[in-house]
VOPAGU-2260 file (C-alpha; in pm, 1 decimal, decimal comma):
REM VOPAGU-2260
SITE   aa  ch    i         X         Y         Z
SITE  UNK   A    0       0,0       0,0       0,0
SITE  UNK   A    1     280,8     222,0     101,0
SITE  UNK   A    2     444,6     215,4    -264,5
SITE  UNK   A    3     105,8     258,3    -426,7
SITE  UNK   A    4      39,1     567,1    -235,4
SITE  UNK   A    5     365,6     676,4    -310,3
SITE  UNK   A    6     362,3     628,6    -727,1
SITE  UNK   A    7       7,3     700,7    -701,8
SITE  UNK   A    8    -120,6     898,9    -410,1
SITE  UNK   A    9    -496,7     876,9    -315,6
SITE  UNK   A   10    -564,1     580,2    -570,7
SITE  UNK   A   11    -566,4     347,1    -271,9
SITE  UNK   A   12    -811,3     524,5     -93,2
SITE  UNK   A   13   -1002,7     488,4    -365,6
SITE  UNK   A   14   -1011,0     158,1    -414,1
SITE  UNK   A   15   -1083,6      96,3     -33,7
SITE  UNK   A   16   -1396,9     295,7      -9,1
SITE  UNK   A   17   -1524,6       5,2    -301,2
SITE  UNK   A   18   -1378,9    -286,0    -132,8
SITE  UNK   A   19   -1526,5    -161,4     220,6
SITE  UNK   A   20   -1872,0    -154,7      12,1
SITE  UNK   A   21   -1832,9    -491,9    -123,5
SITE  UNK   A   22   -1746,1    -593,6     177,4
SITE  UNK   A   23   -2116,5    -488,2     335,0
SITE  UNK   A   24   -2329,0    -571,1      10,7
SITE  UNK   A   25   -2187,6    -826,4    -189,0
SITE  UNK   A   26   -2368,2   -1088,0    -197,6
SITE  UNK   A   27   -2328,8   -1288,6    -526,4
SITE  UNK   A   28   -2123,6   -1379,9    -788,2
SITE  UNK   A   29   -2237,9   -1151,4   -1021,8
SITE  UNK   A   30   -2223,8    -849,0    -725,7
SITE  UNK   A   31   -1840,9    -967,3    -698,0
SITE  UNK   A   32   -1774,8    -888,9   -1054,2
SITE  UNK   A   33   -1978,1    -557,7   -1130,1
SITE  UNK   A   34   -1737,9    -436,8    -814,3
SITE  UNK   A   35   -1454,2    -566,8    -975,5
SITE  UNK   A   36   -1551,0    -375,3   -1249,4
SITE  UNK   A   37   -1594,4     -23,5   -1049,4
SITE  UNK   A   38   -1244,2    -113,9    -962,8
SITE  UNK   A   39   -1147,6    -130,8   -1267,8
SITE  UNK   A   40   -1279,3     210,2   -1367,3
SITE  UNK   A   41   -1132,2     366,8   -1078,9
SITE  UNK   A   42    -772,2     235,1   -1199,5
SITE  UNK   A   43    -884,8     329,4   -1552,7
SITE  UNK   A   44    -888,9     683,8   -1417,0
SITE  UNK   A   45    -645,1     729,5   -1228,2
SITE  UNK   A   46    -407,0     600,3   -1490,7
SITE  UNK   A   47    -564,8     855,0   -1806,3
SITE  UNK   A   48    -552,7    1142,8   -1544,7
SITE  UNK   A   49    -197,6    1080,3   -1470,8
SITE  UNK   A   50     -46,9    1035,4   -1830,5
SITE  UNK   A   51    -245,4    1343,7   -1926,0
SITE  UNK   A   52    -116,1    1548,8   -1609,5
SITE  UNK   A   53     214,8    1408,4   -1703,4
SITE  UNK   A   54     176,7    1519,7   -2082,9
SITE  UNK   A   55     133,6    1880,0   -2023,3
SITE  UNK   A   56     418,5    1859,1   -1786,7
SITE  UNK   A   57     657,6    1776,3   -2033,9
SITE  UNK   A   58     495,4    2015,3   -2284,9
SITE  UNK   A   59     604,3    2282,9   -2079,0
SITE  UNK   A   60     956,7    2139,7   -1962,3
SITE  UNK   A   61    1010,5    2115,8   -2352,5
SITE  UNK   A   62     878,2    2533,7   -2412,0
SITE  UNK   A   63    1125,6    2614,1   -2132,6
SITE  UNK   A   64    1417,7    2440,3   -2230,8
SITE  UNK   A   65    1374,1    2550,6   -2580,5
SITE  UNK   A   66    1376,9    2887,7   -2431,8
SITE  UNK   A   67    1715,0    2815,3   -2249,2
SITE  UNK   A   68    1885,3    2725,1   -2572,2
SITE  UNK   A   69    1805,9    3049,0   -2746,0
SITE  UNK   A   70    1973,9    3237,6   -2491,1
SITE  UNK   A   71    2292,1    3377,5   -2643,9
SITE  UNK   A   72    2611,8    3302,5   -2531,1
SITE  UNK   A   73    2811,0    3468,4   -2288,4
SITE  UNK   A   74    3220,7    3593,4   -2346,4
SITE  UNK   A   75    3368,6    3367,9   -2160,2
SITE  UNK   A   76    3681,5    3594,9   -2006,1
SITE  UNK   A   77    4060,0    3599,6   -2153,2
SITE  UNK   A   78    4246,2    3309,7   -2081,2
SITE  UNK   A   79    3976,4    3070,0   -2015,1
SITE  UNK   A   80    3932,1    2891,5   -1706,2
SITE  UNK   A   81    4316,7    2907,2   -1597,8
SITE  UNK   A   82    4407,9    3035,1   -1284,4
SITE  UNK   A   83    4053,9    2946,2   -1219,2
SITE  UNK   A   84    4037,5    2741,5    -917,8
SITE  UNK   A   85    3788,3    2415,7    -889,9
SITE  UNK   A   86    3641,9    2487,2    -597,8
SITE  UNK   A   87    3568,3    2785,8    -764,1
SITE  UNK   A   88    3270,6    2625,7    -930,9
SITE  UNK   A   89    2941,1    2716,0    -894,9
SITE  UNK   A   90    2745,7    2442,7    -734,0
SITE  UNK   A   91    2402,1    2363,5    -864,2
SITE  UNK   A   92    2112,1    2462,0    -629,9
SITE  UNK   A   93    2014,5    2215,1    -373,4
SITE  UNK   A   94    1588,7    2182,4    -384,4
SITE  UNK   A   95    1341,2    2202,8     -72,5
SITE  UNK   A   96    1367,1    1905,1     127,6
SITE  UNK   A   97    1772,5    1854,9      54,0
SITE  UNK   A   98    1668,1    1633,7    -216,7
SITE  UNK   A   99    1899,3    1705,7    -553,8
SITE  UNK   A  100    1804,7    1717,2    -898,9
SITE  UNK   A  101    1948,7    1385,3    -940,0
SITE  UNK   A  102    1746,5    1198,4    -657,8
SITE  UNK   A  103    1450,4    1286,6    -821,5
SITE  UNK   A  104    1462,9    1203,9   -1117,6
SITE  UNK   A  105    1456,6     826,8   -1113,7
SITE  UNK   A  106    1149,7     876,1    -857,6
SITE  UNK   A  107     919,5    1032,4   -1161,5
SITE  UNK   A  108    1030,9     813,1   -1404,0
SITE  UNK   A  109     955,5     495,1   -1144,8
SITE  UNK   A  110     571,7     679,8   -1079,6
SITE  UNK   A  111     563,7     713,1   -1482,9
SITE  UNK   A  112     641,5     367,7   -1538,4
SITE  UNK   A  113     399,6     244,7   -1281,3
SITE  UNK   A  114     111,1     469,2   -1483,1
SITE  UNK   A  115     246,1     315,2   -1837,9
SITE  UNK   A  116     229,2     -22,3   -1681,8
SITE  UNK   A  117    -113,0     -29,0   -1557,1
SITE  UNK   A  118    -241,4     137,5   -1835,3
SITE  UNK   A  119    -117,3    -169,4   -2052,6
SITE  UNK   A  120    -254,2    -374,7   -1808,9
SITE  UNK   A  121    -583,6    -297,1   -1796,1
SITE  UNK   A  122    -638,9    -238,8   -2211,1
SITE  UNK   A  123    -487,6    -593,0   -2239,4
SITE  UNK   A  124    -720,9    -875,7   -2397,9
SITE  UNK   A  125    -884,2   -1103,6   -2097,5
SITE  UNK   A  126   -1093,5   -1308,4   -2303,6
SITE  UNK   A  127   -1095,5   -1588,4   -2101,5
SITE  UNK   A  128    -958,0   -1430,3   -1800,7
SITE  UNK   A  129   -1239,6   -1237,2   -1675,9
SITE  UNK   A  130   -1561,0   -1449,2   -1626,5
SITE  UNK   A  131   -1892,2   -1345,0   -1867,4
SITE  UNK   A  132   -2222,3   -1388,4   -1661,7
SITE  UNK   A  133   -2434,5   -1679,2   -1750,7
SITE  UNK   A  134   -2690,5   -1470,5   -1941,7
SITE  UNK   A  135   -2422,8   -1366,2   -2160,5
SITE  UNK   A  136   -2273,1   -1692,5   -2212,3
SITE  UNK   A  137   -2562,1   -1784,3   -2304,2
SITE  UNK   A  138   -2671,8   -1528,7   -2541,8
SITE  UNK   A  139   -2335,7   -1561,3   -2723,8
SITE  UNK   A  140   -2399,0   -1935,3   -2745,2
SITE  UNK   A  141   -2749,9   -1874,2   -2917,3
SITE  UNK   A  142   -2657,2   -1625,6   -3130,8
SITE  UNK   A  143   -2326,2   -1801,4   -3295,3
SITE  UNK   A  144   -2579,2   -2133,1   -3329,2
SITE  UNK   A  145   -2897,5   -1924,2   -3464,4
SITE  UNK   A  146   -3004,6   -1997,2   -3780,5
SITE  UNK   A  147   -3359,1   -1807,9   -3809,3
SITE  UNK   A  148   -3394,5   -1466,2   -3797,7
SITE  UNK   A  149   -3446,2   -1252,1   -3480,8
SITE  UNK   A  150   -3814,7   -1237,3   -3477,9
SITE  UNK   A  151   -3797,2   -1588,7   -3573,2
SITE  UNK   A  152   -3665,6   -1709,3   -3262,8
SITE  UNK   A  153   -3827,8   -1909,3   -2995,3
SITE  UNK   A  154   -3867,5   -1724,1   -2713,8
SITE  UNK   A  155   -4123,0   -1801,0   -2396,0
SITE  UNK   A  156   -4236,4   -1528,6   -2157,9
SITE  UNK   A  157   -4151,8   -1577,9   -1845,5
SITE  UNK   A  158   -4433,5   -1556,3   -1594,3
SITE  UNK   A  159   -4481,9   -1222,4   -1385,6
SITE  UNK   A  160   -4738,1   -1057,4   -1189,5
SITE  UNK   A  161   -5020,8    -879,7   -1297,0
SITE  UNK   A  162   -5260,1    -801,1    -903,8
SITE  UNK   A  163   -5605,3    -737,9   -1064,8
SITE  UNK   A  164   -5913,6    -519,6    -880,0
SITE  UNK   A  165   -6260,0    -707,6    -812,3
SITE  UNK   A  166   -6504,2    -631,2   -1000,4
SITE  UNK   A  167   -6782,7    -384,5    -889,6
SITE  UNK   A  168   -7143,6    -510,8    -727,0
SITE  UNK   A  169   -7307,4    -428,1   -1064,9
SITE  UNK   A  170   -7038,4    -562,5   -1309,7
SITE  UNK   A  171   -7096,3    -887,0   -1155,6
SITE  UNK   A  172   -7442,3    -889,3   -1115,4
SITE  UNK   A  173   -7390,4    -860,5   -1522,3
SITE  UNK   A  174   -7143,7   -1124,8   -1559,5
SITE  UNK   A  175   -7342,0   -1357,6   -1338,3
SITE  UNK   A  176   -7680,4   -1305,0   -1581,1
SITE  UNK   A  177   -7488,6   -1370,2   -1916,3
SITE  UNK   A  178   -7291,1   -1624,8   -1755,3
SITE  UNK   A  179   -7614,1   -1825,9   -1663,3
SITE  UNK   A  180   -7724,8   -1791,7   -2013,4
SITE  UNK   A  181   -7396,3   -1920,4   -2157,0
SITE  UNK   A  182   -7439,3   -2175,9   -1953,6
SITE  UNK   A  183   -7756,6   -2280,9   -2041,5
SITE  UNK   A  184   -7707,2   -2306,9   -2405,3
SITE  UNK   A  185   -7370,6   -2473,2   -2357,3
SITE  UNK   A  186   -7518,2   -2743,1   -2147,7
SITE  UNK   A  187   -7836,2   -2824,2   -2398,2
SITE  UNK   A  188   -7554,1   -2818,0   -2648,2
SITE  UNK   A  189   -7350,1   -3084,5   -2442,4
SITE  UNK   A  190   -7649,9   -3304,6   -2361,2
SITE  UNK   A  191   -7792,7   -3361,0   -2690,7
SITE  UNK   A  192   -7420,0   -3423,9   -2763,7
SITE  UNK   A  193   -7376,9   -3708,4   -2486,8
SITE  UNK   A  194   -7747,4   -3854,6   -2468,9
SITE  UNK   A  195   -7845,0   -4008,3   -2777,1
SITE  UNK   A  196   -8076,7   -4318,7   -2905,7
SITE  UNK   A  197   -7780,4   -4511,6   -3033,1
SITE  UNK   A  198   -7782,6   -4835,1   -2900,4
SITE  UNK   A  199   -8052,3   -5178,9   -2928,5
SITE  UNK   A  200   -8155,0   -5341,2   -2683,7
SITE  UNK   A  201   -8406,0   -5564,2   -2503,4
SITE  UNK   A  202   -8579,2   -5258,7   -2352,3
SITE  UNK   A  203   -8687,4   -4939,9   -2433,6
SITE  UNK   A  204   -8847,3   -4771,8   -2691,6
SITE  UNK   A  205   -8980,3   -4994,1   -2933,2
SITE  UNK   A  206   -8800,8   -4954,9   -3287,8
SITE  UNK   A  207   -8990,0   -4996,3   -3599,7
SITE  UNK   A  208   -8659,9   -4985,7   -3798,9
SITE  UNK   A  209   -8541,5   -5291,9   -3604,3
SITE  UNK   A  210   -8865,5   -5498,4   -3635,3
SITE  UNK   A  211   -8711,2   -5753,9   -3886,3
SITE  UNK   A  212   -8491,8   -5890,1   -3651,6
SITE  UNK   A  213   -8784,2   -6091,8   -3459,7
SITE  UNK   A  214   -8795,1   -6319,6   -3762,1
SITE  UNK   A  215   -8449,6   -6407,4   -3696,9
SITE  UNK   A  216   -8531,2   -6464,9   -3296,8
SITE  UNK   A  217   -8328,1   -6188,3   -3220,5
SITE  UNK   A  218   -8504,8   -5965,9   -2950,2
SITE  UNK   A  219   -8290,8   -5629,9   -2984,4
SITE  UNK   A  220   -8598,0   -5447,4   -3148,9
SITE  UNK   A  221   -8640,1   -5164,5   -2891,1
SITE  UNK   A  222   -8385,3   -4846,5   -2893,3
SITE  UNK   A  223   -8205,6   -4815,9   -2567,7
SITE  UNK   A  224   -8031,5   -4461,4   -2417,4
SITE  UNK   A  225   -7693,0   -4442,3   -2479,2
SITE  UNK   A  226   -7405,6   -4197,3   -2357,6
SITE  UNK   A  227   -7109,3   -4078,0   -2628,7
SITE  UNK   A  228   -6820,2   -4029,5   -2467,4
SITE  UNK   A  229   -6817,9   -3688,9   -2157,3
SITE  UNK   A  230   -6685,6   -3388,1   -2255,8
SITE  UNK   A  231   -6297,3   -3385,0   -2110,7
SITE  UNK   A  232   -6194,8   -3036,5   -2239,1
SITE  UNK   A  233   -5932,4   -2771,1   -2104,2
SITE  UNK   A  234   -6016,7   -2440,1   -2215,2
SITE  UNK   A  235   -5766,5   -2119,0   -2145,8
SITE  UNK   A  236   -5879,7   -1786,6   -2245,4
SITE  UNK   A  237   -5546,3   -1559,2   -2321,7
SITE  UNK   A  238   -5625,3   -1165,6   -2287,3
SITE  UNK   A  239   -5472,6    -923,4   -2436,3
SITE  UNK   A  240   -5397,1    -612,7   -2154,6
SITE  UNK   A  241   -5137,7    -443,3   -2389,6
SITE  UNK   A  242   -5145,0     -50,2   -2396,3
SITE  UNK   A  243   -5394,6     -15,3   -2694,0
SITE  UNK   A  244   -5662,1    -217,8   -2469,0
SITE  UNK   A  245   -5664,3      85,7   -2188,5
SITE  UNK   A  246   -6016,1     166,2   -2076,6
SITE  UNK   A  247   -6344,2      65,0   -2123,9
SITE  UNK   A  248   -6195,4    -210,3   -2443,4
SITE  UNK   A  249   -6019,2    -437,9   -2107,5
SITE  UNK   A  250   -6292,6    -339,5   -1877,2
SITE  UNK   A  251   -6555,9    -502,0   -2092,8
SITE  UNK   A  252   -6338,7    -742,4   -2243,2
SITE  UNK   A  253   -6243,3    -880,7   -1897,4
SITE  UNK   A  254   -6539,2    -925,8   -1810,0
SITE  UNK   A  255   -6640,9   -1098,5   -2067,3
SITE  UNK   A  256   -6396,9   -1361,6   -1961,7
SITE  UNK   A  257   -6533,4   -1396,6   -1606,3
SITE  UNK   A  258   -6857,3   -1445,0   -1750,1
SITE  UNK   A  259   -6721,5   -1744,6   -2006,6
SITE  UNK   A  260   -6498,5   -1868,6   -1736,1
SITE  UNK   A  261   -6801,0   -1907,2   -1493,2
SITE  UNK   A  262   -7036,5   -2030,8   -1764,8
SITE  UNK   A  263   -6776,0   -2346,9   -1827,4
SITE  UNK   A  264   -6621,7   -2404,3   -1489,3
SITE  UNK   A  265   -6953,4   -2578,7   -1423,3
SITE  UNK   A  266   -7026,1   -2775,4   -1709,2
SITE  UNK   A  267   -6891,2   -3158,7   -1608,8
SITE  UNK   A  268   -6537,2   -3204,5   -1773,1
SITE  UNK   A  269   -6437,2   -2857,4   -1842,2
SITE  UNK   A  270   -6118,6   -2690,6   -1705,5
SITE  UNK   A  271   -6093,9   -2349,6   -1768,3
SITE  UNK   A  272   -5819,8   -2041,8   -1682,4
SITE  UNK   A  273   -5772,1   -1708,9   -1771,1
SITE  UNK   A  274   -5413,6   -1527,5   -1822,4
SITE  UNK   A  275   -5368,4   -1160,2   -1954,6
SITE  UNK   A  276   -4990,3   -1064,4   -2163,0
SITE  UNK   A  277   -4746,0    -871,1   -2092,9
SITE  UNK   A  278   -4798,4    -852,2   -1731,6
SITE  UNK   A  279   -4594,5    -524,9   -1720,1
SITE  UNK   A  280   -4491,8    -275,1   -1897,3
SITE  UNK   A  281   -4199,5    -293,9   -2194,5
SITE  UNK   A  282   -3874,7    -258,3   -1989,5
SITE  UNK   A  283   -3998,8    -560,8   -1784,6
SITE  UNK   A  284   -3954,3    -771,5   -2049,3
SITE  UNK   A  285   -4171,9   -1047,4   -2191,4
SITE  UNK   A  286   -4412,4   -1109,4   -1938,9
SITE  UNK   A  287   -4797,4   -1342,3   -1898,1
SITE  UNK   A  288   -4984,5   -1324,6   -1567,2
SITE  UNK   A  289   -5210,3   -1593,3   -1457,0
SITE  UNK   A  290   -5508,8   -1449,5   -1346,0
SITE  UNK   A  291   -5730,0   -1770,1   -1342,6
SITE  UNK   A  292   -5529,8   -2079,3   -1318,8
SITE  UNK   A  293   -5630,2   -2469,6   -1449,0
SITE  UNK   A  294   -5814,5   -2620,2   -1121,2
SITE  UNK   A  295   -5838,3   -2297,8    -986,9
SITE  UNK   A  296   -6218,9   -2185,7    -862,6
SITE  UNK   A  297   -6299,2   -1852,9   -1060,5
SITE  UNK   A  298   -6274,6   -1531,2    -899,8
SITE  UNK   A  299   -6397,1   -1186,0   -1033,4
SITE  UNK   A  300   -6068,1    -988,4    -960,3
SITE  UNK   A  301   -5994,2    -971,8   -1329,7
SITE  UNK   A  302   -6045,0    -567,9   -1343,8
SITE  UNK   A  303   -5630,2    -560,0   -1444,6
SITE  UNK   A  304   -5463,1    -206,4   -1591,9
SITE  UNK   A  305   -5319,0    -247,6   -1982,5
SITE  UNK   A  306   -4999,7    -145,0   -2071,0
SITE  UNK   A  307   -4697,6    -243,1   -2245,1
SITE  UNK   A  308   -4690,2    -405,1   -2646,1
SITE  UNK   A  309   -4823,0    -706,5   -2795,7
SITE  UNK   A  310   -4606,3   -1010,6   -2743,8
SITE  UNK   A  311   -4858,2   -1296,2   -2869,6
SITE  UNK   A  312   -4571,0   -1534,8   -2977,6
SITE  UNK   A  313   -4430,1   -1563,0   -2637,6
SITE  UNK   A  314   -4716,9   -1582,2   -2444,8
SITE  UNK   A  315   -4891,5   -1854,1   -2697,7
SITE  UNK   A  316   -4531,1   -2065,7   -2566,3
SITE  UNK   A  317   -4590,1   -2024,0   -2230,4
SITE  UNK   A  318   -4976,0   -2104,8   -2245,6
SITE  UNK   A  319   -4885,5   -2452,9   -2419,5
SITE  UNK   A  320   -4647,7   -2538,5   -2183,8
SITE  UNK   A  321   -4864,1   -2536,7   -1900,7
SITE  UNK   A  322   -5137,1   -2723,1   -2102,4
SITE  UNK   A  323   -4897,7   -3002,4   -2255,2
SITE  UNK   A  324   -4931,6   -3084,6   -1855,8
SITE  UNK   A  325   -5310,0   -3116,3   -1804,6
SITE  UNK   A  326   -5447,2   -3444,4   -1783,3
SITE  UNK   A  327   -5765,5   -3341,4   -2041,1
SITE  UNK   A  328   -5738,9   -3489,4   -2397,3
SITE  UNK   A  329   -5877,1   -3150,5   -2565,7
SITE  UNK   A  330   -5738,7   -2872,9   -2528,5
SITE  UNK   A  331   -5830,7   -2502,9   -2659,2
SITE  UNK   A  332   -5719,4   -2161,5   -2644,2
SITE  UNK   A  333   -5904,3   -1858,6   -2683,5
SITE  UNK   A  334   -5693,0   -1505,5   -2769,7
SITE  UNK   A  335   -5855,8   -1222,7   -2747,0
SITE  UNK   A  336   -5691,2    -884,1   -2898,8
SITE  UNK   A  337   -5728,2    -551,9   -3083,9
SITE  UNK   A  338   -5441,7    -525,3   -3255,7
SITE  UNK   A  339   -5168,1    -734,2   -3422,3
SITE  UNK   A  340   -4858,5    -902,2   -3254,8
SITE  UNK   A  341   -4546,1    -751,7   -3239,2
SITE  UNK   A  342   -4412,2   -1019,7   -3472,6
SITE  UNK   A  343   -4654,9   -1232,9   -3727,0
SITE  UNK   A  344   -4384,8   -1452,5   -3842,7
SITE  UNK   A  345   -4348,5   -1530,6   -3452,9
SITE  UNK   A  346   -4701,8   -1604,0   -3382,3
SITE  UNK   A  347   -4765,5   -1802,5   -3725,5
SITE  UNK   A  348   -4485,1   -2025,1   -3627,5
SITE  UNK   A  349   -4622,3   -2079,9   -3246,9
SITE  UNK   A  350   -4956,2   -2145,0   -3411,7
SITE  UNK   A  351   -4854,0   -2420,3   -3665,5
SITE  UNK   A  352   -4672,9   -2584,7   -3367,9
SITE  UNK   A  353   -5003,7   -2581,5   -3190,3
SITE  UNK   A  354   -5139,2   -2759,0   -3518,0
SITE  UNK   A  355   -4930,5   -3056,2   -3452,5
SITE  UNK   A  356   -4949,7   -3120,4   -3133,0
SITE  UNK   A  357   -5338,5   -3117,4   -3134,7
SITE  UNK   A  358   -5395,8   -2773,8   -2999,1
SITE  UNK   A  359   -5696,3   -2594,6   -3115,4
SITE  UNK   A  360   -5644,7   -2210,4   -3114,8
SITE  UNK   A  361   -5942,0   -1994,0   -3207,5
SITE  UNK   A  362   -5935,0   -1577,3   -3189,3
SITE  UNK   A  363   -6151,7   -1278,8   -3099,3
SITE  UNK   A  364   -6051,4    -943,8   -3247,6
SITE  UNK   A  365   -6185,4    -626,2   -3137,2
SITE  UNK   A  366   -6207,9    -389,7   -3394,0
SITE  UNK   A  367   -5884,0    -545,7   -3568,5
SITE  UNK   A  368   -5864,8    -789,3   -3819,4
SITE  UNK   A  369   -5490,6    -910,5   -3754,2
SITE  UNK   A  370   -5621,2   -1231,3   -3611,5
SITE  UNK   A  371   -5894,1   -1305,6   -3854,7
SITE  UNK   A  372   -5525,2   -1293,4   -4081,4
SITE  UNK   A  373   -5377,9   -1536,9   -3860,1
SITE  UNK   A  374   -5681,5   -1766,8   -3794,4
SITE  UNK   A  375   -5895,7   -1743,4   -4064,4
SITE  UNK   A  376   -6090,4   -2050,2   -4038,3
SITE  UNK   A  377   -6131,6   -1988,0   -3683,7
SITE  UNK   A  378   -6162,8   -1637,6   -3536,4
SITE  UNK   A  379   -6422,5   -1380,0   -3595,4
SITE  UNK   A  380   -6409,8   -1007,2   -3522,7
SITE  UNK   A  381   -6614,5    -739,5   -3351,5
SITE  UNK   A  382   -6679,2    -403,7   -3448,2
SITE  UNK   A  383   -6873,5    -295,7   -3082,0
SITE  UNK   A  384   -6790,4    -374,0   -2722,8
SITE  UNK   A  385   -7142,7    -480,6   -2694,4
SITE  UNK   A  386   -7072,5    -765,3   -2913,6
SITE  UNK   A  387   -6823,9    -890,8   -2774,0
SITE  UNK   A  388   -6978,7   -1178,6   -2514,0
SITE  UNK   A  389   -7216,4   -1300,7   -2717,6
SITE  UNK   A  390   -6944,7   -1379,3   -3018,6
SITE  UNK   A  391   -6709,0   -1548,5   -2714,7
SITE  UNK   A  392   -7020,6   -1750,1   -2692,7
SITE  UNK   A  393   -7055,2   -1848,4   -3050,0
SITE  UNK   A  394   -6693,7   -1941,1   -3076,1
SITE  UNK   A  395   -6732,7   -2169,4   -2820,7
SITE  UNK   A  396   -7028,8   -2299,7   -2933,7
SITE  UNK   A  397   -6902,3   -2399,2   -3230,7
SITE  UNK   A  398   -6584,8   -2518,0   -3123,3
SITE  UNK   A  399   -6805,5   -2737,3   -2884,3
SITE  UNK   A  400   -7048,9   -2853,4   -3120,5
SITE  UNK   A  401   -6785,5   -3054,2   -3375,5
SITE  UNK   A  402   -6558,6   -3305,5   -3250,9
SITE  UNK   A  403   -6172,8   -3260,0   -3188,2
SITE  UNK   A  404   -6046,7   -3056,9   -3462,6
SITE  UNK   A  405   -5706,6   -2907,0   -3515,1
SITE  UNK   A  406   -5585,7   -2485,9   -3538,4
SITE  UNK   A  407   -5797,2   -2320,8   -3831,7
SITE  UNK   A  408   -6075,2   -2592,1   -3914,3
């Protein structure tokens, strides 16, 4: 420390104060090495403010000794220096402190040294040297392997948190009465589905068509009730709650999902949820909230703020993910939007992987047509808020009403 301060006074002092801090907050790798960098910068410093002091130093050593040398010459007196004594001489002048001219010299050029030194030091390559965090590592590894373009990427968003407001005494009176009505459509449209005439039998209703058979012996002449196969369906509604849906557009639209999410949370066989994307705003990256999860009992807190952009690719990811996990053989999605997603290519690519693995995706624009581009064969648009729940209803109606299909039939 002692021959730092002396080459370079105050630099350890410096470099303390950040070491003392590390000292009380570090508390991770990664904290360890963005202090190692402050370091770093500090030394960085120090070492520029030197050379530069040192620079105009010698800038003006070189102006005065040019001024020396155009001094002219003085007579030197007849005869020369004989007779001249040599301690005669003038001596040369002894500095403050009793240091000479001589002593001091080699103690400059030691503290310039020092200054060229670690200036060479710390513009030296340390590839390899000085650890990259694991993000970067990463990122370097994807991008020297990519092979699709940027927006053609996979990319999931990560789940975040999105606290939504219940919904007001009224607004759920509302939901509740066109929730009931879903719900009583949808279940006539799953009974006539699951009870059918279908099978003979001994007893019943007697079967004209089957009337022929008693000349053969055979008593199976009366149609018996029979029961297709339950409906085993998971459902997920994914709301949009991007900046362009601010307002009355996510008011209306959310609850539009509470009422569709109450309507088929108690029909036999369906699981339903409900998540909104982003769940922030855009410097908190690529976000989806859960709002309504799979098993979960629906809850009317789904009055949520909108902000942020439209990532529909990386929420689709995330969505599938979770449903590649749920136990029901069918499995739908439901987006609903206004606006287009921040990359088609993106979304069209999510979507055809939700083709083959049996997904069926079906779309709800509000006064947009971008999804009606992206699912043509099964989306349909709205020009009016008012329209809105009764088209979530017809989707799912018809999505009901055939058998297992795939995205876009």
């Amino acid at each position: 420390m002692a021959a730092i301060e002396a080459d370079l006074p105050g630099l350890w002092l410096r470099v303390q104060a950040v070491l003392d801090r590390a000292r009380a907050t570090c508390r991770s790798s990664q904290d360890a090495m963005a202090f190692a960098e402050e370091i770093v910068a500090v030394l960085r410093m120090e070492a520029q403010a030197a050379a530069s002091d040192n620079g105009m130093t010698e800038d003006e050593g070189g102006s005065l000794g040019s001024e020396t040398q155009e001094e002219p010459d003085k007579e030197e007196p007849e005869g020369g220096n004989e007779g001249i004594g040599a301690a005669s001489a003038p001596e040369p002048p002894v500095p403050f402190g009793g240091a000479t001219q001589e002593e001091e010299m080699p103690q400059a050029c030691q503290a310039e040294t020092v200054r060229e030194r670690l200036l060479e030091a710390l513009d030296a390559p340390l590839e390899g040297d000085w650890p990259l965090h694991l993000g970067e590592q990463l990122a370097q590894s994807l991008c020297a392997n990519a092979v699709d373009a940027p927006d053609q990427a996979l990319a999931v968003a990560r789940r975040g948190d999105k606290p939504g407001q219940p919904f007001g005494a009224s607004e759920v009176a509302a939901c509740l009465q066109a929730s009931v009505a879903m719900r009583t459509r949808l279940y006539r449209l799953l009974q006539a589905q699951q009870l059918v005439r279908c099978q003979s039998g001994r007893r019943g209703r007697l079967d004209p068509k089957r009337l022929h058979r008693v000349l053969t012996g055979d008593g199976r002449v009366f149609a018996a009730w029979g029961q297709k196969e339950a409906v085993h369906t998971a459902v997920h509604v994914l709301l949009d709650s991007s900046g362009s849906m601010s307002g009355e557009p996510l008011k209306l639209a959310a609850m539009a999902c509470y009422a569709v999410a109450l309507a088929l949370e108690r029909i036999k066989g369906v699981n339903v949820a409900v998540s909104a994307f982003p769940a922030g705003s855009a410097h908190d990256g690529v976000t989806v909230a859960p709002l309504i999860k799979h098993g979960e009992k629906v809850h009317a807190n789904l009055d949520i703020l909108a902000e942020g952009y439209t990532p529909l690719a990386q929420a689709l990811w995330w969505v599938l993910q979770q449903m590649m996990l749920l136990k029901e053989e069918r499995k739908m999605v439901v987006i609903v939007t206004d606006g287009e997603p921040d990359s088609v290519s993106a979304a069209q690519r999510v979507l055809r992987t939700a083709e083959v693995l049996g997904f069926e995706v079906y779309g709800i624009g509000i006064q947009s047509a971008a999804i009606q581009a992206l699912l043509p064969r099964s989306s349909m648009g709205v020009q009016s808020l008012s329209e809105l729940p009764e088209a979530m209803f017809m989707l799912l109606h018809k999505a009901l009403a055939r058998g297992t299909s795939g995205v876009g039939q």
